[in-house]
C-alpha positions as a printed Julia matrix, in Angstrom:
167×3 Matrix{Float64}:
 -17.75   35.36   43.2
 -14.77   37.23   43.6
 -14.12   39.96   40.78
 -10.28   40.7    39.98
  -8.89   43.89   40.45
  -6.57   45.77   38.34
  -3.73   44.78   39.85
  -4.46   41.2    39.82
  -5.24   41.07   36.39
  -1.86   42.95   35.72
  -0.03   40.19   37.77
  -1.95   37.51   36.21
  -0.81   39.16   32.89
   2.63   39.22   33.78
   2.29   35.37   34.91
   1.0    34.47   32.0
   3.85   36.23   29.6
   6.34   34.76   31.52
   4.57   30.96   31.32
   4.69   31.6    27.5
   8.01   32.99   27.55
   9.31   29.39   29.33
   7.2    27.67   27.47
   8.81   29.17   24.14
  12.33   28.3    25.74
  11.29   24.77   26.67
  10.42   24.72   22.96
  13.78   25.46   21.78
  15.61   23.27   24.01
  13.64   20.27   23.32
  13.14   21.25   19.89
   9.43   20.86   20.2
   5.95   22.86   19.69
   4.31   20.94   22.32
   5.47   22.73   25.39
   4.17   26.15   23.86
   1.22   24.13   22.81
   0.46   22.73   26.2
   0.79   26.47   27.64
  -1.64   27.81   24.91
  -4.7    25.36   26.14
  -3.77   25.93   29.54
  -4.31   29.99   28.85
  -7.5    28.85   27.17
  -9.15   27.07   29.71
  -7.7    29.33   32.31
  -9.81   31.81   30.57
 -12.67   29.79   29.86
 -13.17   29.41   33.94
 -12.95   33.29   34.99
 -15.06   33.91   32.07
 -17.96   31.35   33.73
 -17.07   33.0    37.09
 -15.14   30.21   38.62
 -12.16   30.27   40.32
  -8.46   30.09   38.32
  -6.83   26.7    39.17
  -3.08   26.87   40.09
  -1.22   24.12   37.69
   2.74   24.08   38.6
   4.44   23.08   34.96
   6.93   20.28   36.19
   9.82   20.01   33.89
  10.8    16.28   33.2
  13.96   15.21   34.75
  16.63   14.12   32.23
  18.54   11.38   33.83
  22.5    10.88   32.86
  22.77    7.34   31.5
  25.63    5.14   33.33
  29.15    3.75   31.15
  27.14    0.48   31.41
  23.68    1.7    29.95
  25.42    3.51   27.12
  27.66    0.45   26.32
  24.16   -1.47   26.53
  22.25    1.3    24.42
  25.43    1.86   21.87
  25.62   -2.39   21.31
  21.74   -2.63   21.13
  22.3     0.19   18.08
  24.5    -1.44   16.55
  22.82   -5.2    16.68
  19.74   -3.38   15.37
  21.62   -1.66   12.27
  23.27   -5.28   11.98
  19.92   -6.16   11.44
  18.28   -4.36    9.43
  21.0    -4.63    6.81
  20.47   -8.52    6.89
  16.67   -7.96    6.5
  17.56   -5.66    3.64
  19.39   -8.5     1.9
  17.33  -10.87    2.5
  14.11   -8.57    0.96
  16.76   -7.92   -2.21
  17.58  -11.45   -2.36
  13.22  -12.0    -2.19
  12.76   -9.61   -5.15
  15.38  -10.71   -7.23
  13.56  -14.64   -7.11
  10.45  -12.85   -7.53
  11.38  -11.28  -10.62
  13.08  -13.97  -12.02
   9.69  -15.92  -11.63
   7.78  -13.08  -13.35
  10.46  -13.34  -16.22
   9.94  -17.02  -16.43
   6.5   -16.72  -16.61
   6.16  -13.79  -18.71
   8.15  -16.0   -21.25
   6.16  -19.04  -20.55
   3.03  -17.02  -21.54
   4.43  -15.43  -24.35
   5.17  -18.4   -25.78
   1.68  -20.32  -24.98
   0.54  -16.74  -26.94
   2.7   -17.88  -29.51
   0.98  -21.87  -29.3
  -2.08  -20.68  -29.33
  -1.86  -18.06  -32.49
  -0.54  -21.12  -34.74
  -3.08  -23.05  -33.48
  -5.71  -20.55  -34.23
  -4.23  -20.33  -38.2
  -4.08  -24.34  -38.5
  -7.8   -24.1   -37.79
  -8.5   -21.83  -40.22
  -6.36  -23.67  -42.87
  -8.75  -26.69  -42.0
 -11.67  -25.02  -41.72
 -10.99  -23.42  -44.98
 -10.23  -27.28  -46.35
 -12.97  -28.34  -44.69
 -15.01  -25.82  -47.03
 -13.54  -26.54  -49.68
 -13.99  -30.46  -49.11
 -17.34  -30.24  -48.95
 -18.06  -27.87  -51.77
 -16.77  -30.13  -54.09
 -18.56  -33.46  -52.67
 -21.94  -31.64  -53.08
 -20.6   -30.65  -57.09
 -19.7   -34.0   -57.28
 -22.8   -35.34  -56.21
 -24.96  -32.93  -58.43
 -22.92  -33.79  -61.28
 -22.79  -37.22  -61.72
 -26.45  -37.72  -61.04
 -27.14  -40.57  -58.9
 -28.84  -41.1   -55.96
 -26.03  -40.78  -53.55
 -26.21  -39.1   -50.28
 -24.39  -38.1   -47.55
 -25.03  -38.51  -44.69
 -22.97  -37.45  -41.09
 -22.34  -39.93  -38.66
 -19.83  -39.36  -35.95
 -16.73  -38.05  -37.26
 -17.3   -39.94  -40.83
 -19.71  -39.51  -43.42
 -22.18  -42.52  -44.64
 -23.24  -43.11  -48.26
 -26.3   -43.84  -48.65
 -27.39  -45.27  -52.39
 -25.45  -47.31  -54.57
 -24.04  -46.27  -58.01
């Protein structure tokens, strides 16, 4: 195991400052944390290896090559742009154009319930009137039977009632 000298680790620290350096530029020109980032981890492990007494591994940062697009590609790449915004304006009518029938549908049927609300309510109050009748109906049979003093009785059968006795 080979230990570093002074000198080396002065030059390594140099090399290192100057990696961050470019890697901060590279960060401002792409207008991006991940080339500083990328550096940082690099350091990390670098240091991670002398620590464990292995040997520093040489990585060459390659910068990526920005190509210059042709008239043709950027006729291509402008008309693509513009078919896409073409379409995503018709797909935002169309979801508009959705909505507005779905709404219309949840108006429709809000009203349709409110009203069946509204059925149901009355109905609710007619049965009470009848029930109440109802009551009242057969409260005065049974006074009307205890009254007159026969031997008549009443007696339910299906939706009538059945006299039984004569008078």
């Amino acid at each position: 195991m080979k230990v570093p000298t002074d000198i080396e680790k002065a030059k390594t620290k140099n090399e290192e400052e100057e990696r961050m350096v470019n890697a901060i530029q590279q960060c401002f020109e792409d207008e991006s944390c991940l080339p500083l980032i990328k550096e940082e981890i690099k350091l990390k492990i670098q240091c991670k290896r002398v620590e464990s007494g292995k040997e520093e591994l040489k990585v060459e940062q390659r910068r990526r090559v920005q190509y210059l697009l042709t008239e043709e590609e950027v006729f291509k790449r402008n008309r693509r742009k513009e078919q896409n915004r073409r379409s995503a304006v018709r797909t935002r009518a169309r979801q508009k154009t959705r909505i507005a029938e779905l709404e219309k549908d949840v108006n429709s049927l809000e009203d349709d319930q409110c009203s069946l609300e509204q059925t149901i309510d009355s109905l609710k109050t007619e049965l009470k009137t009848l029930d109440n009748m109802l009551k009242i109906h057969k409260c005065s049979q049974v006074k009307l039977l205890s009254s007159c003093g026969s031997s008549i009785q009443l007696l339910p059968t299906g939706n009538n009632l059945a006299i039984l006795g004569g008078m």
